[in-house]
DRENVOVEX-578745 format. One record per residue (C-alpha): x, y, z. Coordinates in steps of 0.001 Angstrom, whole numbers, padded with zeros to 6 digits, always signed. Example, Ala and Ser with C-alpha at 12.3 -4.5 7.8 and 13.67 -1.06 7.14 Angstrom:
BEGIN
+012300-004500+007800+013670-001060+007140
// end
This chain:
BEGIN
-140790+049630-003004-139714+052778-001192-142003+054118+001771-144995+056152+000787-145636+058963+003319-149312+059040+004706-150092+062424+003021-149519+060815-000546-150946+057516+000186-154114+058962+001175-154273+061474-001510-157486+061415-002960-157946+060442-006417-161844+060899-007119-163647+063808-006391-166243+061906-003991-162558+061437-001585-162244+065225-001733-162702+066759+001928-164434+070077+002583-163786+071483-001000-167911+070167-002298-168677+073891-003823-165890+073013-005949-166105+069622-007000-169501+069511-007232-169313+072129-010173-166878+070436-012091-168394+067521-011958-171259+069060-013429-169251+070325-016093-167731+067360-017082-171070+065430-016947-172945+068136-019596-169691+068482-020991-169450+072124-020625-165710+071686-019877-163878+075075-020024-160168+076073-021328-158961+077543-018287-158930+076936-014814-157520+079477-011606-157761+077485-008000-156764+079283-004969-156677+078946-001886-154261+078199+001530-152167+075254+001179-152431+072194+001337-156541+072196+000645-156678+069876-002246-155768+072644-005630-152877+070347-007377-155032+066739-005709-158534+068450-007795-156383+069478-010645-155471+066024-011456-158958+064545-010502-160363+066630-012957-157555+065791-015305-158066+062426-015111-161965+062564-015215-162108+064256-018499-159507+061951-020284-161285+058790-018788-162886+056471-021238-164715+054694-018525-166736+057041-016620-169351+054621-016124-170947+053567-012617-172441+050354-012458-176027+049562-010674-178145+046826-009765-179886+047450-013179-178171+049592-015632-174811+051272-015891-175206+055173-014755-172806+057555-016986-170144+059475-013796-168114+062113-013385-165679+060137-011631-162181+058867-013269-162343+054505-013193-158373+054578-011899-158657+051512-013629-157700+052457-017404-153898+053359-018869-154589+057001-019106-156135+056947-015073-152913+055097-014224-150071+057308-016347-151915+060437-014765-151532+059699-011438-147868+057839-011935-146756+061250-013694-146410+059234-016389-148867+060662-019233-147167+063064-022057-150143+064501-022469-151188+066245-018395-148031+068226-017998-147598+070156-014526-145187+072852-014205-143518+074966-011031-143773+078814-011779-141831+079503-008968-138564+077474-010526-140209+078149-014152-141027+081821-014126-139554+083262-017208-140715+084361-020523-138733+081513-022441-140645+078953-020355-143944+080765-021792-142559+080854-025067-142111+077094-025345-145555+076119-023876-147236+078045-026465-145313+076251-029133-146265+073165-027528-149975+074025-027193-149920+073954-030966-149558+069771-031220-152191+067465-030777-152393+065116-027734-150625+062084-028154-152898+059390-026823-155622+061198-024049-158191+063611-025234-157290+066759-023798-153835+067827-022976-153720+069359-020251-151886+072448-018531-150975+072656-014125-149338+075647-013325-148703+075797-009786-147689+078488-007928-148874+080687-010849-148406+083894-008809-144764+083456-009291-144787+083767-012802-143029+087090-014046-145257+090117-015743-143153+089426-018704-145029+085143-018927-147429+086763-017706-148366+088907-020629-146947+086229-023205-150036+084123-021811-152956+086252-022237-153735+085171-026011-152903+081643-025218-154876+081619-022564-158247+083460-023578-157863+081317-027137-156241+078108-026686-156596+075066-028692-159447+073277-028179-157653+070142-027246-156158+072101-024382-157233+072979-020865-155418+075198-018212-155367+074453-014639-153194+077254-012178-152556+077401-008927-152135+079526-006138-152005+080550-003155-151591+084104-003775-155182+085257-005506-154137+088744-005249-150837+088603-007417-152345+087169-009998-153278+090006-012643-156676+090791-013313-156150+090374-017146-155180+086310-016626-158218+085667-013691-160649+087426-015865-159305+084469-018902-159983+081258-016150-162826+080469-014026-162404+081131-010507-162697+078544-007626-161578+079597-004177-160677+076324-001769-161510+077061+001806-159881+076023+005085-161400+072932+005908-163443+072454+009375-162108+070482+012356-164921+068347+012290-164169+067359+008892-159804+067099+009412-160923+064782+012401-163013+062620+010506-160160+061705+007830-157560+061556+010653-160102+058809+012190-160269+056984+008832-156481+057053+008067-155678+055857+011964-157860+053117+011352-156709+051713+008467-153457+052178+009589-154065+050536+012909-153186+053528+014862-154189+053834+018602-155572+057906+018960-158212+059082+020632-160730+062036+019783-158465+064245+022307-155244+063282+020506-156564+063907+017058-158264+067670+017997-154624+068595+019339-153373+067550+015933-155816+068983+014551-155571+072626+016061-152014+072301+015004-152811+072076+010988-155154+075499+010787-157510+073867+008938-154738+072412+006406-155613+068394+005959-152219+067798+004548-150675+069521+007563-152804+067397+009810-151931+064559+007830-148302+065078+008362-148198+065658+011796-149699+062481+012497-147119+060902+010139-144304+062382+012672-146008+061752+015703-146254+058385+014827-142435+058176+013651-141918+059586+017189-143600+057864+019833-145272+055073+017785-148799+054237+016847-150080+054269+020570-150702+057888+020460-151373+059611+024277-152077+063335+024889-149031+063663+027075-146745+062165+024448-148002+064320+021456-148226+067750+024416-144402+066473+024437-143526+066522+020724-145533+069246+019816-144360+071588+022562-147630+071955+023831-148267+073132+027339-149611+070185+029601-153543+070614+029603-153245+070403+033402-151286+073156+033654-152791+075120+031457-156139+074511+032616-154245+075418+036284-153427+078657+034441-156540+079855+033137-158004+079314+036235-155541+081655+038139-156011+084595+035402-159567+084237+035555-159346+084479+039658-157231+087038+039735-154203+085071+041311-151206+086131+040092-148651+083728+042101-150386+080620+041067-150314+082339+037258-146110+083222+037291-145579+080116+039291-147655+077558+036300-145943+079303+033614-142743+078487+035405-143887+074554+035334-144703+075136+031441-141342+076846+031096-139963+073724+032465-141187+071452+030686-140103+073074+027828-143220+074521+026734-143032+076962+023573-144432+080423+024277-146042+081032+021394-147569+077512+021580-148770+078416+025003-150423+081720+023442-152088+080283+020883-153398+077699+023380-154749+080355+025951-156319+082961+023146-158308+079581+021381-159298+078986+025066-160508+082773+025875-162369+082613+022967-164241+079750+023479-164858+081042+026905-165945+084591+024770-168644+082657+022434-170366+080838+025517-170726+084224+027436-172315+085663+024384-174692+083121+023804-174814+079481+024594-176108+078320+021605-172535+079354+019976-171110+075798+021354-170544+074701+017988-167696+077039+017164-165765+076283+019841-162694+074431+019169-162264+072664+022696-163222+069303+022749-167079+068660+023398-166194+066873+026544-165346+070156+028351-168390+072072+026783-169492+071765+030711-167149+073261+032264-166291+076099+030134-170030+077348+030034-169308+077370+033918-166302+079143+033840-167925+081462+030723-170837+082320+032975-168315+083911+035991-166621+086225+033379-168078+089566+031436-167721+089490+027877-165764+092822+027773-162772+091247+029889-162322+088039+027839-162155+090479+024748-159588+092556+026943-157468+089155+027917-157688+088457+024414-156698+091430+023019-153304+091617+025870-152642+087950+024940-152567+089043+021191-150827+092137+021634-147905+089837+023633-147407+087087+020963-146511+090266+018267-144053+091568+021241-142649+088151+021783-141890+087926+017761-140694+091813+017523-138539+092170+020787-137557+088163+022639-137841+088044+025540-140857+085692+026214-140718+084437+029566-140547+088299+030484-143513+088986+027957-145474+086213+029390-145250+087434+033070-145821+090930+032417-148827+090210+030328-150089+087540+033080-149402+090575+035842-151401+092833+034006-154119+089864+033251-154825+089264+036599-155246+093451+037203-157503+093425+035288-161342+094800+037170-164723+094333+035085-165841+097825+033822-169302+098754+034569-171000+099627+030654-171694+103114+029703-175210+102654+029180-175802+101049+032388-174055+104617+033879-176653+106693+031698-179671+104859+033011-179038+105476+036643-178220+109116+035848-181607+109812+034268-182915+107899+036894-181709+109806+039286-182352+112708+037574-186103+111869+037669-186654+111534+041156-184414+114860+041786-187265+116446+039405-189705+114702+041009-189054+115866+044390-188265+119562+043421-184371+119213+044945-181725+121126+042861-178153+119960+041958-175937+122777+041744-172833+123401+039786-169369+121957+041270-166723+123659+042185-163416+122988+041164-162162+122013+044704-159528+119267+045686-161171+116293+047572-159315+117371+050771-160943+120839+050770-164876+119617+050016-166563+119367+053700-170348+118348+053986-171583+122174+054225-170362+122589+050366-171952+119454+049331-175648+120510+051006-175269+124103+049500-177554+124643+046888-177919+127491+043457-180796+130297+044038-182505+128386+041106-183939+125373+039637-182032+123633+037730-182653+122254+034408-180945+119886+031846-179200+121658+028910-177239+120414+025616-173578+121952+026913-173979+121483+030637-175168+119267+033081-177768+122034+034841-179112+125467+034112-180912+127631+036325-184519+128809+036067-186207+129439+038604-186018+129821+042525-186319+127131+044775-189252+127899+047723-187820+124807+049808-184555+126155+049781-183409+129910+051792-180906+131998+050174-178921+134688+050219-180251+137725+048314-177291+138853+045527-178303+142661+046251-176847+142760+049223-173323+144887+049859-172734+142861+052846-169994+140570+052233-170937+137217+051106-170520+133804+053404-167088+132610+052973-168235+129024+053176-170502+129436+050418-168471+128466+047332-168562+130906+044392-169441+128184+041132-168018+130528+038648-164404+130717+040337-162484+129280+042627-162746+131046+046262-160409+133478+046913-157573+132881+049824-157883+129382+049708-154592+128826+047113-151394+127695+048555-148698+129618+046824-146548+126497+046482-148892+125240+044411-148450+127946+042204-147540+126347+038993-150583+123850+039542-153464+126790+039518-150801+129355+037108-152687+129084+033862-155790+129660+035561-154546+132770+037202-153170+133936+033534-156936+133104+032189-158341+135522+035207-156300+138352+033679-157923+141873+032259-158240+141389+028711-155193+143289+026722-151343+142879+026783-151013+140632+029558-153782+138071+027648-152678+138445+024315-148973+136956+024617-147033+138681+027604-147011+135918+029622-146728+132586+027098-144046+130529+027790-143804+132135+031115-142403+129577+034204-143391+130764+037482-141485+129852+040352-141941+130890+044213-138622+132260+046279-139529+132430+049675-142906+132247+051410-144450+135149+049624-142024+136311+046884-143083+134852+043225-140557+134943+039900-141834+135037+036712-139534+134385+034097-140324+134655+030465-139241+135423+027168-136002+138326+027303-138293+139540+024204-141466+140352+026263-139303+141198+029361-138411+144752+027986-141697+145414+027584-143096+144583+031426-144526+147541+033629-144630+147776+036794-148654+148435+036457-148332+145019+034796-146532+143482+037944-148790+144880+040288-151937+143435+038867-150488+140274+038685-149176+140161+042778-153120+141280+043205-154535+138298+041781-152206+136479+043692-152820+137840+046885-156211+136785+046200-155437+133422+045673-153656+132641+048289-155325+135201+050826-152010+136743+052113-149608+139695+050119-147210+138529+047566-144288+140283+045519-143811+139744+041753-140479+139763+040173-140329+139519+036172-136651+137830+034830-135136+136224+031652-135968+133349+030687-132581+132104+029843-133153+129169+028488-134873+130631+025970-133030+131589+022489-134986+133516+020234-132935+131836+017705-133456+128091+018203-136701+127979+016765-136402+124752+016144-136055+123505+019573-139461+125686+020676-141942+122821+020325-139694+120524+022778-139062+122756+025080-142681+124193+025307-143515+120669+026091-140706+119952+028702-141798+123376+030356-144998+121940+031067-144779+120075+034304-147165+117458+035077-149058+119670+037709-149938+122769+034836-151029+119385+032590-153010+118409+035560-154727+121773+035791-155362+122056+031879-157264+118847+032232-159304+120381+035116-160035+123332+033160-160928+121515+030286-164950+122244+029737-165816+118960+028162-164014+117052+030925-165335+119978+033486-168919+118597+033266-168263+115182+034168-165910+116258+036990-168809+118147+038483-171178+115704+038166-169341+112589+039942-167425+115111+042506-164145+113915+040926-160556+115454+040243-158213+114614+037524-155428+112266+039350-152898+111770+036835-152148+112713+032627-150300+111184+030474
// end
């Protein structure tokens, strides 16, 4: 007799043999024991979860004369097939003309329909129900399709229908609403582990609980893939199975070196992380087996820092439970969902672009940069609190000025707002009242005011340098007198600074006709404001401009815009303003 692989030697063939699918055989069992048997069946599900192995179960159950259980006292009637009778034994030889299974995905066309509904017509010839398996049914055309639907809401009622898929979604609504539904679930490791324990037994196969959870990460929950792993580990290295020799076949990453690696990214070390992969590389590790290795490891490490009591979704093996609540309590929840999410992010850039050695590194670089964030709420609370004792001891916090770091000296930072202030929807303070703890500087005055008291409306005047001038230039085009020069003169105007006090302007040839020299002059007197020494204007054409190439405007209004003007937008910008005033900070870079 020809070799029987594991997978269809240990095929179950009652429903009590069934792993991990009990919320459906327990119903069908029911069924067949008040015999409330229906005409048509749908079971999906992922593959290789039991569909066809319950399909022919339940055709053998209902077609079995000898559903009978014997006990100590009296014979119990069963849902379970005897395997003992002809009908049991032609069934599961494929040998019964009566339980006919069919491919839709080599048998999808409308003549194939055609002929099964003449056939549904004819008695059985020797079991009690015939009986229908159409697997793969979602690769049936809409043509069968449709040539089913009577057949199947009205067959004969010596006929049953079993389909199915793995597809749920492609089958049409009009044939699942015809069949009861039963969805087969991935099966639990626990459960895969059990049976591989029970087939290595009986098989007298040497593998330990370690060796089995590898092979059992490896199936996704799929017994028959688990099942067939083991039967080509065991063609491979024999049935003295070791965690190095199945690491080896696999292409799994040595669990020293891994566990060497996960260590460095969670310490930050980025030699000792390029210099494991290396080793894994070596060894001829497969990236993508590496990455699914390291994200099932994060997340284990994720579920213990949420909550402890989450141990029993973790797929590492029980024996390390220890040390990964260790490791789980050194690292914040936010960055193991961050390391998760770059790990993630580089196995879909490994499978779109190559490269994976280069993926790898680059995602370990950036890994081990990562710093632990401090949460926003956390932020809030110390700002109110801090707020409260400012209230509390009657101290004001006035506005910021928009001043580089360079420029702030300790006098600004002690100089305080002729009022209370007070917290307000928009911005951070408002003023109400006056201060008594605090002199100041009476606004009705016409002496000139202390230079080294910062003005919080604007920034103070002379204090610009003028090669800088593209940095601060939409601010000096906002400070403007309201009319032609605010309402379009200057947009898309490039500034640019020709000497040490002589400033270009160049804008559109279209607004340069129109330029006065009134219009210059206020423009060099803002300036000489600004940067606290005179300054000469000169208006030119833009030339790079063509009225014509309208189509090219968006680009290069966007090209125009050097990094320093974005840098001063983002200043400017009063959402962003608030916050910059309140931690004393300045917009470094924008992107």
């Amino acid at each position: 007799m020809s070799y029987e692989v594991l997978a269809q030697r240990w095929r179950p063939q009652n429903f009590s043999d069934v792993v991990g699918q009990e919320h459906v055989t327990t119903t069908l069992k029911n069924q067949i024991l008040s015999e409330r048997v229906g005409h048509a069946y749908l079971f999906w599900g992922p593959r290789g979860t039991g569909k066809t192995t319950v399909a022919r179960i339940f055709a053998k159950a209902v077609n079995c004369p000898n559903r009978v259980q014997e006990t100590e006292f009296d014979a119990v009637q069963t849902a379970e097939p005897c395997n003992q009778c002809v009908f049991c034994n032609d069934i599961s030889q494929d040998r019964s003309l009566d339980v006919l299974e069919m491919d839709a995905a080599s048998n999808r066309g409308i003549d194939t329909i055609r002929d099964l509904r003449e056939n549904v017509k004819l008695s059985p010839a020797t079991c009690t129900y015939k009986i229908y398996i159409i697997d793969e049914a979602h690769m049936l055309s809409p043509e069968a399709f449709n040539a089913l639907l009577k057949t199947l809401e009205e067959p004969p009622p010596h006929v049953i229908f079993i389909m199915a898929t793995t597809e749920h979604a492609k089958i049409p609504k009009t044939i699942s609403s015809r069949c009861q539904d039963f969805d087969f679930r991935h099966l639990e490791d626990e459960k895969i582990i059990a049976r591989l324990q029970l087939i290595a037994k009986e098989e007298e196969i040497s593998a330990d609980l370690e060796v089995l959870t590898l092979i059992t990460r490896q199936s996704e929950g799929c017994l028959r893939d688990a099942e067939n792993l083991l039967e080509r580990l065991v063609s491979s290295a024999g049935k003295d199975l070791t965690t190095d020799a199945v690491e080896q076949i696999i292409g799994l990453g040595s669990s020293a070196l891994l566990q060497k690696l996960t260590t460095a990214i969670a310490e930050r070390d980025i030699s000792k992380s390029l210099k494991t992969l290396n080793d894994l590389t070596k060894q001829g590790t497969d990236p993508s087996q590496c990455l699914d290795q390291l994200i099932g490891y994060f997340r284990d490490l994720r579920l213990l820092a949420i909550d402890d009591n989450l141990s029993d979704l973790i797929q590492s093996p029980q024996s390390d439970l220890s040390e990964l609540k260790q490791k789980a309590e050194q690292m914040s929840v936010s960055r193991l969902s961050r390391i998760i999410r770059i790990l993630m992010h580089t196995d879909r850039d490994i499978k779109q672009y190559g490269y994976p050695q280069l993926q790898l590194e680059a995602a370990f670089i950036q890994l081990n940069s990562l710093e632990e964030g401090v949460p926003l709420q956390e932020i809030v609370d110390k700002l109110s609190a801090l707020e409260q004792k400012f209230d509390a001891a009657g101290i004001s916090a006035p506005a910021r000025q928009q001043l580089p770091p360079s420029e702030v000296n300790l006098s600004d930072r002690q100089t305080a707002s002729p009022q209370t202030p007070r917290r307000t929807s928009k911005n951070i303070f408002t003023s109400t009242e006056p201060d008594p703890a605090i002199h100041y500087t009476d606004s009705s005055t016409t002496a000139a005011p202390d230079s080294n008291v910062p003005n919080p409306s604007s920034t103070p005047q002379g204090t610009r340098d003028l090669v800088n001038l593209p940095l601060f230039w939409e601010e000096v085009k906002l400070k403007l007198p309201s009319g032609k020069l605010r309402s379009g003169l200057l947009d898309r105007s490039v500034p640019s600074v020709n000497g040490s006090d002589a400033v270009q302007i160049a804008c559109s040839p279209t607004n340069l006709s129109i330029f006065t020299e009134e219009d210059k002059k206020i423009i060099a007197n803002l300036l000489t404001q600004e940067v606290g020494r005179p300054v000469t204007v000169e208006v030119v054409a833009l030339d790079t401009i063509s009225e014509s190439a309208s189509a090219q405007d968006a680009t290069e209004k966007v090209e125009r815009k050097t990094p320093m003007i974005r840098k001063a937008e983002a200043q400017d910008d009063p959402q962003l303003k608030t916050a910059l005033e309140l931690f004393d900070a300045t917009v470094l870079e924008t992107q």
